[in-house]
C-alpha positions as protocol buffer text, in pm:
chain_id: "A"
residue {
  index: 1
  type: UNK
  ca { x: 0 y: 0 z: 0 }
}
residue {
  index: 2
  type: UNK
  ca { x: 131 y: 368 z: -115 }
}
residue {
  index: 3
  type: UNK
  ca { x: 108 y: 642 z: 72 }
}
residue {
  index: 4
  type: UNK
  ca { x: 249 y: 1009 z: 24 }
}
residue {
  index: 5
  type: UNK
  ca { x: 116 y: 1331 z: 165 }
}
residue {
  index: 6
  type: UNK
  ca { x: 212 y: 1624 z: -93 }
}
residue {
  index: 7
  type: UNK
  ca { x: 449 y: 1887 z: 135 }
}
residue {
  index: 8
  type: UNK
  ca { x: 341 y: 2185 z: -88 }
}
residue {
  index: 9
  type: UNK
  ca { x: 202 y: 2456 z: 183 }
}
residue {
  index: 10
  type: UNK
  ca { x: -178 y: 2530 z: 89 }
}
residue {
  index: 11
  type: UNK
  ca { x: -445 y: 2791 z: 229 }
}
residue {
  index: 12
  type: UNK
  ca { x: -747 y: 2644 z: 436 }
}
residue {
  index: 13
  type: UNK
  ca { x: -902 y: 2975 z: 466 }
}
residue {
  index: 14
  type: UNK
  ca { x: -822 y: 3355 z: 553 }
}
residue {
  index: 15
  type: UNK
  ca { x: -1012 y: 3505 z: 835 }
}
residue {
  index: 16
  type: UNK
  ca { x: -1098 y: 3841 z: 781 }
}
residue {
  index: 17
  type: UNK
  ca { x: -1013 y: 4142 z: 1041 }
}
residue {
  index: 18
  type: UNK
  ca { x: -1254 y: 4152 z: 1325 }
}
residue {
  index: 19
  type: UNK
  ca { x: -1356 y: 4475 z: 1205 }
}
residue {
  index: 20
  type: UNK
  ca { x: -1459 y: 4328 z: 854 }
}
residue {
  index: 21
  type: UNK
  ca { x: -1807 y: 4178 z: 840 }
}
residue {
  index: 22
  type: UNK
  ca { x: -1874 y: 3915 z: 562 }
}
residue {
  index: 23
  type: UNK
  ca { x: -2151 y: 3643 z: 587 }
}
residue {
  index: 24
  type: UNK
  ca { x: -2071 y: 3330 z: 686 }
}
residue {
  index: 25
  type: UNK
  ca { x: -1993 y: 3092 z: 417 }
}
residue {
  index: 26
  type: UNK
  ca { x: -2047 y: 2709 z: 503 }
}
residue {
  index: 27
  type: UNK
  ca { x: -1653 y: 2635 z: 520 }
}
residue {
  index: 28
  type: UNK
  ca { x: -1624 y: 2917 z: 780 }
}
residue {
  index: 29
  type: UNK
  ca { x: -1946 y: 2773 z: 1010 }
}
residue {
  index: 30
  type: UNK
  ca { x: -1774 y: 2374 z: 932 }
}
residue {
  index: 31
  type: UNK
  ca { x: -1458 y: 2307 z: 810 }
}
residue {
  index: 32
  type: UNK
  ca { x: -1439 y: 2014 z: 655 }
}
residue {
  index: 33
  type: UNK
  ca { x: -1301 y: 1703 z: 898 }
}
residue {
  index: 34
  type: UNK
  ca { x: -1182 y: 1552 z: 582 }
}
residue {
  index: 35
  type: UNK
  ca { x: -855 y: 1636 z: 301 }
}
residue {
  index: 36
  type: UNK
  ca { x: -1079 y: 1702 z: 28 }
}
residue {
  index: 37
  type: UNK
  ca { x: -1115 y: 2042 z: -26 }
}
residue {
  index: 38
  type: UNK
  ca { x: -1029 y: 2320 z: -272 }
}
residue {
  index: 39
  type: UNK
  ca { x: -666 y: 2428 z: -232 }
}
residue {
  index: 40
  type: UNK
  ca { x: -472 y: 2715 z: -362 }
}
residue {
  index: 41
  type: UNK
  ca { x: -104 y: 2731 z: -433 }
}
residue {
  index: 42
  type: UNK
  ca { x: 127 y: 3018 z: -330 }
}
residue {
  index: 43
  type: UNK
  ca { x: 190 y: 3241 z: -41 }
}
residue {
  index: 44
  type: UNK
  ca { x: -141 y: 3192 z: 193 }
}
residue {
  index: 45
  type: UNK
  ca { x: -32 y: 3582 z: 351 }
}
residue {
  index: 46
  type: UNK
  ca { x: -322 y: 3845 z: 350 }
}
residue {
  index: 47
  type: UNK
  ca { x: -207 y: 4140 z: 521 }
}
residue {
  index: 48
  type: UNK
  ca { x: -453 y: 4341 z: 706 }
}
residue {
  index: 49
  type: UNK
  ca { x: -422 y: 4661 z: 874 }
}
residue {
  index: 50
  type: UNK
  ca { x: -575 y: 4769 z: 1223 }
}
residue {
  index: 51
  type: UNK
  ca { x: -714 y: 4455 z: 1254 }
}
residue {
  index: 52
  type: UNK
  ca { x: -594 y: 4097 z: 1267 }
}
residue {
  index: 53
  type: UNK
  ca { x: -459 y: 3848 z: 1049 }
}
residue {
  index: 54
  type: UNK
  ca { x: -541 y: 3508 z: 1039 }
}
residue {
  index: 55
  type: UNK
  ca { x: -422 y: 3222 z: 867 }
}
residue {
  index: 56
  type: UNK
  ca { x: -438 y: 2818 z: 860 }
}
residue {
  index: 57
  type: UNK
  ca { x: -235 y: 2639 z: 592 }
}
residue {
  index: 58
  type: UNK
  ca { x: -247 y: 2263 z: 547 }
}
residue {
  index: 59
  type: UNK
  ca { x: -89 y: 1998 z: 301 }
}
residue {
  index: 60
  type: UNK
  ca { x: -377 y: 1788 z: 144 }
}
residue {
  index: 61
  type: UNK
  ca { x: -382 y: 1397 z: 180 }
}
residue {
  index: 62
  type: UNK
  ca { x: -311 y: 1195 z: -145 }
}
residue {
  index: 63
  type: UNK
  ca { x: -369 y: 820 z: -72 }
}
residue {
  index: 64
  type: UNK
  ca { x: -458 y: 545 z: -343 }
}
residue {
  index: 65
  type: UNK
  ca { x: -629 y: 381 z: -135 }
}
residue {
  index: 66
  type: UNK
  ca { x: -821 y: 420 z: 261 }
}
residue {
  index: 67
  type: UNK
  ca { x: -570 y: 375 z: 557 }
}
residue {
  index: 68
  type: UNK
  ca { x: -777 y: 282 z: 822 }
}
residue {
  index: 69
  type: UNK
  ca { x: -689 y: 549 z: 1120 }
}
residue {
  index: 70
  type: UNK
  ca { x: -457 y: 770 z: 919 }
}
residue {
  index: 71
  type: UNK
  ca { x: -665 y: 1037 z: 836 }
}
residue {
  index: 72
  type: UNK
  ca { x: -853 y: 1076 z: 1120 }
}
residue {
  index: 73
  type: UNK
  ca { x: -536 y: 1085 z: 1309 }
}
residue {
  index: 74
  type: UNK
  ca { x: -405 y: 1361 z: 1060 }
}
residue {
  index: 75
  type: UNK
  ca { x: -702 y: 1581 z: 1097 }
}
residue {
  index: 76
  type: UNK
  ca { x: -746 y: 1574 z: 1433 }
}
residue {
  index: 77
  type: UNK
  ca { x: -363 y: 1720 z: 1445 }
}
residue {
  index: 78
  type: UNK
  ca { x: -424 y: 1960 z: 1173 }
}
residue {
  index: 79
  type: UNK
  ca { x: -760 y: 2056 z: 1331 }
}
residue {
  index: 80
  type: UNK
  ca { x: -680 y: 2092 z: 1682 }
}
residue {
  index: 81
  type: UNK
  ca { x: -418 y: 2309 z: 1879 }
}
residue {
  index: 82
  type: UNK
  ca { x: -182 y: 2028 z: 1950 }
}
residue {
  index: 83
  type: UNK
  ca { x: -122 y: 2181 z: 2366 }
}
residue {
  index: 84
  type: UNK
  ca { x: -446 y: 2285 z: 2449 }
}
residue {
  index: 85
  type: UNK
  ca { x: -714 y: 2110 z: 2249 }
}
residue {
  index: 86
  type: UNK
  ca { x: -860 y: 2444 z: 2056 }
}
residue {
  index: 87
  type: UNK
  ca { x: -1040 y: 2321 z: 1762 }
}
residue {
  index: 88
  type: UNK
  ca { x: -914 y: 2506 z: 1456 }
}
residue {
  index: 89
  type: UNK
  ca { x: -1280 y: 2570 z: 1327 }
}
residue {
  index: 90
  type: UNK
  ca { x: -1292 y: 2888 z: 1152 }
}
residue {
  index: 91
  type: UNK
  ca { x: -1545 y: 3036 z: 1388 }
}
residue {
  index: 92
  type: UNK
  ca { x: -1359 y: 2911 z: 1695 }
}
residue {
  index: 93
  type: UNK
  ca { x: -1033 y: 3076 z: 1609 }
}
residue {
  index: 94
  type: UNK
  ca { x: -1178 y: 3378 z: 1485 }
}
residue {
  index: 95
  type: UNK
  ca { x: -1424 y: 3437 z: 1781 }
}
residue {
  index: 96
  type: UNK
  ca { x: -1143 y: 3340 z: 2062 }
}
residue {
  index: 97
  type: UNK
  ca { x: -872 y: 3604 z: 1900 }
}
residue {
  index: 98
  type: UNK
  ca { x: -1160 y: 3839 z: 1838 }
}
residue {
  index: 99
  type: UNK
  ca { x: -1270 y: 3863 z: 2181 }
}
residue {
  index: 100
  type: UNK
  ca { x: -911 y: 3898 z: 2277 }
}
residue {
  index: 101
  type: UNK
  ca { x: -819 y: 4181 z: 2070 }
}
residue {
  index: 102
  type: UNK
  ca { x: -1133 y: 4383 z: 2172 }
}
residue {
  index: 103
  type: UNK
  ca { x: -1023 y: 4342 z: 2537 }
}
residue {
  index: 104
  type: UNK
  ca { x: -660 y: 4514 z: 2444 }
}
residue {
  index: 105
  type: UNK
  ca { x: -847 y: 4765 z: 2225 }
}
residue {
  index: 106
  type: UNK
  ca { x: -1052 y: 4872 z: 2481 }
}
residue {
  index: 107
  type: UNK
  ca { x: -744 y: 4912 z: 2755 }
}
residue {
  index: 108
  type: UNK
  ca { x: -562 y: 5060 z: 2501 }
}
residue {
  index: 109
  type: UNK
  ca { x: -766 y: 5247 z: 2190 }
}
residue {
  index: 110
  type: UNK
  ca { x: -452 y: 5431 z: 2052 }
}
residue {
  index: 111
  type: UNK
  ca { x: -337 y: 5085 z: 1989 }
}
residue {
  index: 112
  type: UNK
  ca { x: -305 y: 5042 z: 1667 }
}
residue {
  index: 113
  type: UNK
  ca { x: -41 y: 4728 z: 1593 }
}
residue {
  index: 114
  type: UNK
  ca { x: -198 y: 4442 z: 1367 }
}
residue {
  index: 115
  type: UNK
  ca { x: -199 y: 4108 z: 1549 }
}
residue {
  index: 116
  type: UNK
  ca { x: -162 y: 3786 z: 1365 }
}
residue {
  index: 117
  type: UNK
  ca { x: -234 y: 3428 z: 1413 }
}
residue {
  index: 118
  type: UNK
  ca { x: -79 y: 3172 z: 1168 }
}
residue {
  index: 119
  type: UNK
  ca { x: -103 y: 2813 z: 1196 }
}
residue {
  index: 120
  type: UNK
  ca { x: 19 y: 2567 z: 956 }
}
residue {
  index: 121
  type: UNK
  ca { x: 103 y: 2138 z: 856 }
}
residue {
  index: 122
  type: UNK
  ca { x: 334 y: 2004 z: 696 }
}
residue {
  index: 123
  type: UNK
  ca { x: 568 y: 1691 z: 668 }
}
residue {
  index: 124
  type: UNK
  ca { x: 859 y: 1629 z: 758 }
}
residue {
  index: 125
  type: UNK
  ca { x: 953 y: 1303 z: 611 }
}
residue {
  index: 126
  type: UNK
  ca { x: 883 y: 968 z: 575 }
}
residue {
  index: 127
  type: UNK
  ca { x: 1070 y: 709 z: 735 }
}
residue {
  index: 128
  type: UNK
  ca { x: 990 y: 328 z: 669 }
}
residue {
  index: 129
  type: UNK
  ca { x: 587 y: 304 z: 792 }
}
residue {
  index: 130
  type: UNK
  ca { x: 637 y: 613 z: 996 }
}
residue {
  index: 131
  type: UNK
  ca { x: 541 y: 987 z: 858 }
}
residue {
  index: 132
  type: UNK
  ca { x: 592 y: 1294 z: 1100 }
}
residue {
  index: 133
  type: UNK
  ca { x: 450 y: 1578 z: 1037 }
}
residue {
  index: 134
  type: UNK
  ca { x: 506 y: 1947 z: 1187 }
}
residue {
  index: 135
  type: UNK
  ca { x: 238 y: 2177 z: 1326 }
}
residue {
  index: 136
  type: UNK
  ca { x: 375 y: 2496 z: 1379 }
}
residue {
  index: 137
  type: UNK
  ca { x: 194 y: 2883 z: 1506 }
}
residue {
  index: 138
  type: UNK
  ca { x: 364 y: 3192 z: 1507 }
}
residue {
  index: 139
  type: UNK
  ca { x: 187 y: 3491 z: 1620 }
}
residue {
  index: 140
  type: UNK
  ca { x: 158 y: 3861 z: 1762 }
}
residue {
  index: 141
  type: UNK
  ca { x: -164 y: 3906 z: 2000 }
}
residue {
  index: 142
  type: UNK
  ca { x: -17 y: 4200 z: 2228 }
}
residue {
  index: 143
  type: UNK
  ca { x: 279 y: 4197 z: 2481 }
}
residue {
  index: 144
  type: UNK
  ca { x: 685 y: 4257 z: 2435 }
}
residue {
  index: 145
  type: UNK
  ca { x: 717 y: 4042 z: 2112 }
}
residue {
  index: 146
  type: UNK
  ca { x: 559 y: 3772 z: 1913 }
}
residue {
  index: 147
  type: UNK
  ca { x: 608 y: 3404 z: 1967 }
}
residue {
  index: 148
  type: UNK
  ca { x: 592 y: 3070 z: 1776 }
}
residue {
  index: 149
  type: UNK
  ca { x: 652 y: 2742 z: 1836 }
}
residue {
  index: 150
  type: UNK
  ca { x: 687 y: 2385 z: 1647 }
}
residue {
  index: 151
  type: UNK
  ca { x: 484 y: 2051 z: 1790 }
}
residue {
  index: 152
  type: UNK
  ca { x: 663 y: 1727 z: 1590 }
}
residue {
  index: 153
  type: UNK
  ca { x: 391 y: 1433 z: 1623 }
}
residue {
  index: 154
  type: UNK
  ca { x: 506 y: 1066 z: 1439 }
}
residue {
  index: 155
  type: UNK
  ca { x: 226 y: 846 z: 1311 }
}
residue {
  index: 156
  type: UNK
  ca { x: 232 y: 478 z: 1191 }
}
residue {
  index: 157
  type: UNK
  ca { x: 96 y: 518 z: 841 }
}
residue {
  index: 158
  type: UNK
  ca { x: -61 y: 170 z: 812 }
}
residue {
  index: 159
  type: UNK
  ca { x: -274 y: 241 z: 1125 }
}
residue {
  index: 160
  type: UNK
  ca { x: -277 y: 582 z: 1181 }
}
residue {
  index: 161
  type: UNK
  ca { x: -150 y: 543 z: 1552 }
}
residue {
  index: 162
  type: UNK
  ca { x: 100 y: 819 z: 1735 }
}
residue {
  index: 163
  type: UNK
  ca { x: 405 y: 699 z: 1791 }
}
residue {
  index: 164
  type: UNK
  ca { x: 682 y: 803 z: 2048 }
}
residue {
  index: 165
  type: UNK
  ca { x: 997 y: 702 z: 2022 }
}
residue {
  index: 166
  type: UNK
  ca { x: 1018 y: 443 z: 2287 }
}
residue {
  index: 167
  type: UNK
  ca { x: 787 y: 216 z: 1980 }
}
residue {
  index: 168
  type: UNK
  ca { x: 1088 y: 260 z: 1773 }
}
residue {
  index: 169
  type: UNK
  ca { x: 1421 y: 226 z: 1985 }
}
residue {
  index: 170
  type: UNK
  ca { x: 1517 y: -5 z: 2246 }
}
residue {
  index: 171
  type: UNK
  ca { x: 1595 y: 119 z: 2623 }
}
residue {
  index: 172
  type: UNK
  ca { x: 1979 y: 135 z: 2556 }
}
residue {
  index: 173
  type: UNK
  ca { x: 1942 y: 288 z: 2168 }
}
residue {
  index: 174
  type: UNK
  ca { x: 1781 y: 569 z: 2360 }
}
residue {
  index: 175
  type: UNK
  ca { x: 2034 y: 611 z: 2629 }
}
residue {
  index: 176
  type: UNK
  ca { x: 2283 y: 676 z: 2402 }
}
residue {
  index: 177
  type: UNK
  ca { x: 2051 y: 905 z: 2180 }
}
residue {
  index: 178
  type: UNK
  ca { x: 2038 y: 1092 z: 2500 }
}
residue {
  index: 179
  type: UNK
  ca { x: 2369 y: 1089 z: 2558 }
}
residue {
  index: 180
  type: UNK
  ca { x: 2489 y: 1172 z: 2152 }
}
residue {
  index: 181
  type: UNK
  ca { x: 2233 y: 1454 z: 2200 }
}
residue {
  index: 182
  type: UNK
  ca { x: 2435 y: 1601 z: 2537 }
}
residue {
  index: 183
  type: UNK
  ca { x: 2711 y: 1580 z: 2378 }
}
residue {
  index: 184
  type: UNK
  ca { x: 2606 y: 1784 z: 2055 }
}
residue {
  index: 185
  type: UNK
  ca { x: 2411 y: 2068 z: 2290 }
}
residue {
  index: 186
  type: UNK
  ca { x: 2718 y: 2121 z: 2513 }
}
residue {
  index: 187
  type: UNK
  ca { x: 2920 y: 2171 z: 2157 }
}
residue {
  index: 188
  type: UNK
  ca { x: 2673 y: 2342 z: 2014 }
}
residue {
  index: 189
  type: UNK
  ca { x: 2563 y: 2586 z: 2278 }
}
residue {
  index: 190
  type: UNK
  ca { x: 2943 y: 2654 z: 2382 }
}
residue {
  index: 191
  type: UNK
  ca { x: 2946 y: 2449 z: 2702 }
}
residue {
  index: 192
  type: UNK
  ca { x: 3272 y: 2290 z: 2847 }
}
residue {
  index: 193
  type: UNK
  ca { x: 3188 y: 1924 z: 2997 }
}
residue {
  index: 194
  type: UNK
  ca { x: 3173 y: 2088 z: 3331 }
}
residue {
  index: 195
  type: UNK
  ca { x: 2971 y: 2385 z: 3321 }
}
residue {
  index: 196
  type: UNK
  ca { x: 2636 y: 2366 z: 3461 }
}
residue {
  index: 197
  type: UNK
  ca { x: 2324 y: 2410 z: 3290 }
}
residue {
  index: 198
  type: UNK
  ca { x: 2190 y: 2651 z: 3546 }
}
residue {
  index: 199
  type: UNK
  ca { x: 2468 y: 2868 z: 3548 }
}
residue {
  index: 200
  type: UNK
  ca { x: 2402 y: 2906 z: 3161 }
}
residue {
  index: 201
  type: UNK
  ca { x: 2079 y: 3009 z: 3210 }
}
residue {
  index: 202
  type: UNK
  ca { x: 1920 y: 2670 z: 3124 }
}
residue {
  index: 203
  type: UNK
  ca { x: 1614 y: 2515 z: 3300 }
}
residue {
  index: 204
  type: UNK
  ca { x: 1705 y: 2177 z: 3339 }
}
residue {
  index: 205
  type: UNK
  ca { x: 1516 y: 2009 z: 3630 }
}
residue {
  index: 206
  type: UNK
  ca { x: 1743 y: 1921 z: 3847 }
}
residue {
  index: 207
  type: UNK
  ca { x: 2020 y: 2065 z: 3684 }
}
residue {
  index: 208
  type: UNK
  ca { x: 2029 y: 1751 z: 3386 }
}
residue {
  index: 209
  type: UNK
  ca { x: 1990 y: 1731 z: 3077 }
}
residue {
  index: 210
  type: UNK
  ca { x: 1713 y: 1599 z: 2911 }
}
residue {
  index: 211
  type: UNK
  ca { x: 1576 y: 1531 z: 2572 }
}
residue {
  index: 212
  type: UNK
  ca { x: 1267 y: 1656 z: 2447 }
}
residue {
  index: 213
  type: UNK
  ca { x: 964 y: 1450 z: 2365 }
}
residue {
  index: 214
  type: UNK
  ca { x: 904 y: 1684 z: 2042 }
}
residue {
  index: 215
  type: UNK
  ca { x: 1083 y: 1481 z: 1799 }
}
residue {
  index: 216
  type: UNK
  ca { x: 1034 y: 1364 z: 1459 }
}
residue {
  index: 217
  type: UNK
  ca { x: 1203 y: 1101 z: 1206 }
}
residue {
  index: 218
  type: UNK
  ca { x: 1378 y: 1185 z: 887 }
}
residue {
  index: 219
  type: UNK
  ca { x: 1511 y: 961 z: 618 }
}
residue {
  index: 220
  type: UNK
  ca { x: 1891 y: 996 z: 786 }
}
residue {
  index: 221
  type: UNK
  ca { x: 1814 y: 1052 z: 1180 }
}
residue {
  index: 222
  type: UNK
  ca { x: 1596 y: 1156 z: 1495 }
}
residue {
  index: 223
  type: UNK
  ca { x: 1500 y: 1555 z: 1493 }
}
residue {
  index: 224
  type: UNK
  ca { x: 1469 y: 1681 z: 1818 }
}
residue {
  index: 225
  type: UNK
  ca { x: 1360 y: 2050 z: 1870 }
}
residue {
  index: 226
  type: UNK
  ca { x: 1287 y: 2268 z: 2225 }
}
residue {
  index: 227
  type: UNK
  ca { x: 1095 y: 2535 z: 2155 }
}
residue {
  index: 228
  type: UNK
  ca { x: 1148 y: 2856 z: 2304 }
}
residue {
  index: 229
  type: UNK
  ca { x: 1062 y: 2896 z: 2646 }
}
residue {
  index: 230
  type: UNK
  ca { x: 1081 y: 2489 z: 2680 }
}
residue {
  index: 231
  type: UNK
  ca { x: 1411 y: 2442 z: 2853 }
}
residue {
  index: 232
  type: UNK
  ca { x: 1560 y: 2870 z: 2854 }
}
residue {
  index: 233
  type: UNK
  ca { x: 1445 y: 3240 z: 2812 }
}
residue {
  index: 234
  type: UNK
  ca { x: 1262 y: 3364 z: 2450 }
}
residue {
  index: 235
  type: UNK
  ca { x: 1623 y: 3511 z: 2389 }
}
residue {
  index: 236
  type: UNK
  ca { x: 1765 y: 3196 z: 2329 }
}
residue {
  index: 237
  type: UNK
  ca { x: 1547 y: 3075 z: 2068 }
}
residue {
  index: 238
  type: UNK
  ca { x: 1435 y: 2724 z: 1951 }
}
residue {
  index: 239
  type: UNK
  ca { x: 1749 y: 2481 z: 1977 }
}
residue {
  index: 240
  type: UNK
  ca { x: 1718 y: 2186 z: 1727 }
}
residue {
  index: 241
  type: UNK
  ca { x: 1986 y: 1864 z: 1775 }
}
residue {
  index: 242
  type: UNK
  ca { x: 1965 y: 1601 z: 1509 }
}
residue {
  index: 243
  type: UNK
  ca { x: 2130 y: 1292 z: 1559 }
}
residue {
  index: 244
  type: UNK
  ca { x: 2192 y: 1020 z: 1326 }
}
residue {
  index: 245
  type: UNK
  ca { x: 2009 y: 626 z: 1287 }
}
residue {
  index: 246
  type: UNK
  ca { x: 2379 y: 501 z: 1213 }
}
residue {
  index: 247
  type: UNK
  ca { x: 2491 y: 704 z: 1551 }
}
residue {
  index: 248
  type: UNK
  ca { x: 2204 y: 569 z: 1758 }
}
residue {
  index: 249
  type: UNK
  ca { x: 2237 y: 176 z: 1688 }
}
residue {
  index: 250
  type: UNK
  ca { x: 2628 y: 233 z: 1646 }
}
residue {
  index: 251
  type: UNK
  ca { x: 2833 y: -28 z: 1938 }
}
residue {
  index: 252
  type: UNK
  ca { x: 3081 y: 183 z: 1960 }
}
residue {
  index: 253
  type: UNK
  ca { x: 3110 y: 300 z: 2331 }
}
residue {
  index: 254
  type: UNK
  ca { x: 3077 y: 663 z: 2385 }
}
């Protein structure tokens, strides 16, 4: 059985400004639980000013034939704010960052900066009979700067099931993917073998490292990726460590 999903970026649909009243048009009271809907190539950006800008991009599914699971488990990804559970219904996001920016318009009416909301899927890669995919959100709804961050989810494309990575390595294949990943931070970030996460300004519990649970499979290696905020301060970013298949199931002692 083949399986791809198509990685070109596509709109869903553009919310208008809150201060722009249009009917509602049956994909903005429903969107449709399914892949099969009209897409449109190209940039998906609308810019609006004094208002707010919203925005929901997802890769269509192209399967020859049903994969019992897969799709559901897709869409509920795509559909759904991967930390909190928000549905990604048109009316849902639109009302919840509506009623948002009327509070901060009201506290502040000289306030003119145009917030945005942008969330999009897409894939990653496909490794043997697993596919991860990506959901990432970057936006601006008030305060000192905006934010974004990137969820990495793994599914089982011949059942649809989420996978972590303790499906697909052994105890001790991890263990030393934790410790190949120390290793590559320290270097990375500039960190002699002794220096102390704390004292770097690192959040470590406990003072030790540990590896993220966002993680994804590509054709060569693991992905792993802390967002910001995850394990330091905004001002240090996302930090991304990849480590290799070949480095992971290598016996060579570390």
């Amino acid at each position: 059985m083949k399986n791809t999903l198509i990685g070109l970026m596509v709109l869903a649909t553009v919310l208008p400004a809150c201060d722009q009243q249009s009917p509602d048009t049956p994909e903005d009271r429903n969107l449709p639980r399914t892949w099969q809907y009209t897409t449109a190539e190209g940039d998906a950006k609308k810019d609006i000013d004094n208002g707010i800008r919203l925005e929901i991009a997802l890769p269509p599914l192209n399967t020859t034939a049903p994969v019992p699971g897969l799709e559901d488990s897709l869409n509920a990804f795509a559909y759904k704010h991967p930390l909190t559970g928000e549905p990604l219904t048109a009316n849902a996001l639109k009302s919840a960052v509506d009623s948002l920016y009327e509070d901060a318009k009201r506290e502040n009416p000289e306030n003119d900066v145009v917030w945005f909301v942008t969330r999009e899927v897409n894939t990653l890669g496909r490794y043997q009979n697993t596919l991860s995919m990506a959901f990432h959100e970057s936006s601006f709804m008030g305060g000192a700067h905006p934010n974004s961050f990137t969820i990495y989810k793994i599914f089982d494309v011949e059942t649809g099931r989420r996978l972590s990575l303790s499906h697909l390595f052994s105890n001790e294949e991890l263990k030393r993917c934790k410790t190949i990943a120390e290793q590559k931070f320290r270097t990375n970030r500039g960190m002699s073998d002794t220096s102390t996460y704390a004292y770097n300004g690192y959040w470590f519990s406990g003072n030790r490292f540990e590896l993220t649970d966002n993680a994804a499979l590509t054709d060569s290696g693991v992905i792993f990726l802390y967002n910001p905020y995850d394990i330091g301060p905004y001002s240090m970013g996302a930090i991304e460590l990849e480590i290799t298949f070949a480095d992971i199931k290598s016996k060579t002692p570390l």
